[in-house]
Backbone as CSV, one residue per row, in Angstrom:
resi,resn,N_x,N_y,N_z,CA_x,CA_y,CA_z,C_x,C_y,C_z
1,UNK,-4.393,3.552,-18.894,-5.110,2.633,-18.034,-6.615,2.801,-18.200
2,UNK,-7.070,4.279,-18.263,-8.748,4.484,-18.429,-8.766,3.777,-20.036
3,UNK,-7.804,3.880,-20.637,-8.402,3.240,-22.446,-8.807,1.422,-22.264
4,UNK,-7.744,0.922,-21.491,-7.795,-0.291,-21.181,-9.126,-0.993,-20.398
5,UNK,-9.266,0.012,-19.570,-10.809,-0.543,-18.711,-12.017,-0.085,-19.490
6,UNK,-12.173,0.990,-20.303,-12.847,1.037,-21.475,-13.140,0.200,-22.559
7,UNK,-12.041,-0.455,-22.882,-11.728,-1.461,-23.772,-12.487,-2.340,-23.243
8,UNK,-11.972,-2.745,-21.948,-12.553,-4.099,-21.344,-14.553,-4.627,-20.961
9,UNK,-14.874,-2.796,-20.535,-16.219,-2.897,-20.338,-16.807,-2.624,-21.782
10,UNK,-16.329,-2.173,-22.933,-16.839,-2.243,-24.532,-17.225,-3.656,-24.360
11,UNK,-16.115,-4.913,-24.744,-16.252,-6.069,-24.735,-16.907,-7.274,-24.031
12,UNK,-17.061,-6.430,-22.427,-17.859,-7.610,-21.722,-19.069,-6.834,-21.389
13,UNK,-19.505,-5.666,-22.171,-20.709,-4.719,-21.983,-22.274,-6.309,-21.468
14,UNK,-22.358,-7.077,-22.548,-22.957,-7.948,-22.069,-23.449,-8.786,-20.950
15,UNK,-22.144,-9.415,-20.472,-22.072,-10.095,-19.647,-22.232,-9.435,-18.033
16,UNK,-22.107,-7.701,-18.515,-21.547,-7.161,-16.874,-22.785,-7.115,-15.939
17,UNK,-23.962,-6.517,-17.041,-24.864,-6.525,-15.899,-25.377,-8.056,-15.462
18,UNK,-24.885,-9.467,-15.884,-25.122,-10.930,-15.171,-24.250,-10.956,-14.192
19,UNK,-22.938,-10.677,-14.082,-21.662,-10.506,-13.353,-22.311,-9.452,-11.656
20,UNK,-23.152,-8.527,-12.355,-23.727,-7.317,-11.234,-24.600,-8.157,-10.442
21,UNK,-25.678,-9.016,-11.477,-26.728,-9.116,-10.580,-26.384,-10.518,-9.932
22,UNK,-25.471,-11.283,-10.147,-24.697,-12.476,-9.431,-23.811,-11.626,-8.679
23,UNK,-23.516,-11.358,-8.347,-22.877,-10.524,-6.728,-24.005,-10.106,-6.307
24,UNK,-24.943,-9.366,-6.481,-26.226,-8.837,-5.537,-26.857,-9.727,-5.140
25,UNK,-26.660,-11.072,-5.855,-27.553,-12.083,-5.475,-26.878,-12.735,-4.130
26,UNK,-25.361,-12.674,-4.600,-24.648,-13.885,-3.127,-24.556,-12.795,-2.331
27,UNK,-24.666,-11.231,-2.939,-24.376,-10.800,-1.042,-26.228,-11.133,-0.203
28,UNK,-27.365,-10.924,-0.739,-28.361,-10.958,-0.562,-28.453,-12.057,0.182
29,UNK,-27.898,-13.553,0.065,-28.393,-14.374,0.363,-27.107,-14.752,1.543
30,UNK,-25.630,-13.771,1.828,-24.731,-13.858,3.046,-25.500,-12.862,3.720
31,UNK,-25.967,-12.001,3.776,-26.853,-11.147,4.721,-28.044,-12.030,4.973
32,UNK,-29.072,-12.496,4.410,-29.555,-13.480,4.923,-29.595,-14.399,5.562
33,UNK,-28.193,-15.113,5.329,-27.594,-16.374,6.029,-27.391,-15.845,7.055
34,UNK,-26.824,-14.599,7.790,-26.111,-14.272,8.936,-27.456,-13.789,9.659
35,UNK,-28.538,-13.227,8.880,-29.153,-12.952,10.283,-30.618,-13.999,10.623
36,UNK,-30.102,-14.630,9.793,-31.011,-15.937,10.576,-31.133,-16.668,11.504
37,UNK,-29.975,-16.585,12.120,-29.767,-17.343,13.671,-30.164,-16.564,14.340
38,UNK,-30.272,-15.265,14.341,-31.096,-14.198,15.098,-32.500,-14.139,15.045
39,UNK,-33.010,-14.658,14.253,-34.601,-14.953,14.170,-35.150,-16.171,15.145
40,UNK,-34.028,-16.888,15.487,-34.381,-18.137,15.916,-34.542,-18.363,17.096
């Protein structure tokens, strides 16, 4: 199973850190969304 997820991050080595920083981005902007009605 560790050869397989090895395998998998060899191949999408590229793409992962766009994949990382698109999740940091939508949680950034659901923490945002939620505490904005609290500003208001």
């Amino acid at each position: 199973m560790l050869k397989e997820i090895k395998a998998v991050l060899d191949r999408s080595s590229a793409t992962i850190w766009q994949d990382i920083a698109g999740g940091v981005g939508l949680m950034v902007v659901l923490y945002d969304g939620l505490q904005l009605p609290g500003l208001i």
